[in-house]
C-alpha positions in Angstrom: 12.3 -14.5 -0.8 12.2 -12.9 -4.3 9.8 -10.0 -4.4 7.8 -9.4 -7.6 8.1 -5.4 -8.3 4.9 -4.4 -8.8 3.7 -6.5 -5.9 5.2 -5.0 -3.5 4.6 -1.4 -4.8 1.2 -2.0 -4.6 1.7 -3.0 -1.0 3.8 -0.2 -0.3 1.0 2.1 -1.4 -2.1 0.5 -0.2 -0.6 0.3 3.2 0.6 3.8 3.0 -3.0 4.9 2.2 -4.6 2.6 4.9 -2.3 4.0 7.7 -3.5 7.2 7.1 -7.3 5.9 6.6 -6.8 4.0 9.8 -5.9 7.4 12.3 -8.6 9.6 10.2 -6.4 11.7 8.7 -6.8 13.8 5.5 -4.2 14.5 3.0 -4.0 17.9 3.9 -3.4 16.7 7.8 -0.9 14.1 7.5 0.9 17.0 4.9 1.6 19.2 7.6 2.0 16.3 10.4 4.8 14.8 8.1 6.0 17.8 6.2 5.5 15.9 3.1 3.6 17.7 0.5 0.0 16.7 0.2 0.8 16.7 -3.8 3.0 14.2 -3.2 1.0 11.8 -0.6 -1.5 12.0 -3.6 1.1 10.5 -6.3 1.8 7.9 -3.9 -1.5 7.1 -2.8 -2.8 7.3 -6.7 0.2 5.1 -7.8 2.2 7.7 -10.0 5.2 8.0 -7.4 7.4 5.9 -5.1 7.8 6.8 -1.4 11.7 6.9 -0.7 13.1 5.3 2.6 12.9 9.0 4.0 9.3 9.7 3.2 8.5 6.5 4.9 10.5 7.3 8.3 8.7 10.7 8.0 5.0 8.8 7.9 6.3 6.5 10.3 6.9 9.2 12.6 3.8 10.9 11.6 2.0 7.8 12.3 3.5 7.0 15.5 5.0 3.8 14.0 8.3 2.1 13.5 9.4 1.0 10.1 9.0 -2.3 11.1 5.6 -2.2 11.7 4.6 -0.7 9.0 7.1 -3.3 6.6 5.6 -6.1 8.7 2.1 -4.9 7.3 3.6 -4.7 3.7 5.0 -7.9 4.2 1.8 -9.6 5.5 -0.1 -7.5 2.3 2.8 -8.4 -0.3 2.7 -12.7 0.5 -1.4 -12.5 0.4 -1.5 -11.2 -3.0 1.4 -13.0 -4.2 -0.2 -16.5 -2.8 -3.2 -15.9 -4.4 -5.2 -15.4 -1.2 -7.2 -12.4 -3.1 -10.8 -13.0 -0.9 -9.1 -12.2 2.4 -7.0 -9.4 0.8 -9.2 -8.3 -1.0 -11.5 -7.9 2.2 -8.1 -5.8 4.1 -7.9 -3.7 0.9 -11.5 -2.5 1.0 -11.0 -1.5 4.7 -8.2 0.7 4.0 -9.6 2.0 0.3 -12.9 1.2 -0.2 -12.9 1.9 -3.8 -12.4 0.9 -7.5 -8.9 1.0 -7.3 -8.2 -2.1 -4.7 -10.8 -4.4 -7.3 -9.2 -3.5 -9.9 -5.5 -4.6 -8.4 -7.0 -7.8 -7.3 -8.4 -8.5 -10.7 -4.9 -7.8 -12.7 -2.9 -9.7 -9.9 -5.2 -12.6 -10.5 -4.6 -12.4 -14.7 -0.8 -11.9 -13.7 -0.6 -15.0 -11.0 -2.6 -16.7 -13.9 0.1 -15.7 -17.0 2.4 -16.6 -14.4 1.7 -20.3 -14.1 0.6 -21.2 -17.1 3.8 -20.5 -18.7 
């Protein structure tokens, strides 16, 4: 499978921020739980930075995850945006982020997909 960049960023983040949404935890909490700084879970979360493979194993430990559970929910995320499937991610995005930020995605991956096949 190829994966389309900005896809799977945006899976990488929204799955990062619904991990944390899921246990309850505040950015300030998860900062000291992970020792990642809480300026930095905000760049991720706000979709300035990238988390390196080491910041993940440090939420995946914070988290009480493995990696491959929390790739396996990128993964799932990543192939229902990219096939389109935006009502049902749409509805998993607004459970983890229940703001302006997850309809806005969803509307530019729909114009992209749409660029995308009519060329």
């Amino acid at each position: 499978m190829e994966y389309n960049n900005r896809t799977i960023q945006e899976a990488v983040r929204l799955v990062f921020l619904a991990s944390r949404h899921k246990r309850g935890l505040t950015q300030n909490r998860l900062s000291i739980i992970s020792n990642i700084t809480r300026q930095f879970i905000s760049q991720v979360e706000g979709g300035k930075r990238q988390p390196s493979i080491f910041t993940l194993c440090a939420l995946a430990n914070a988290y009480n995850l493995s990696l491959t559970a929390f790739f396996e929910e990128v993964d799932r995320l990543y192939l229902l945006l990219e096939n389109g499937n935006f009502v049902f991610a749409r509805d998993i995005l607004q459970a983890a982020e229940p703001s302006k930020i997850a309809n806005d995605y969803l509307e530019n991956a729909k114009k992209i997909k749409a660029e995308k096949h009519s060329q």
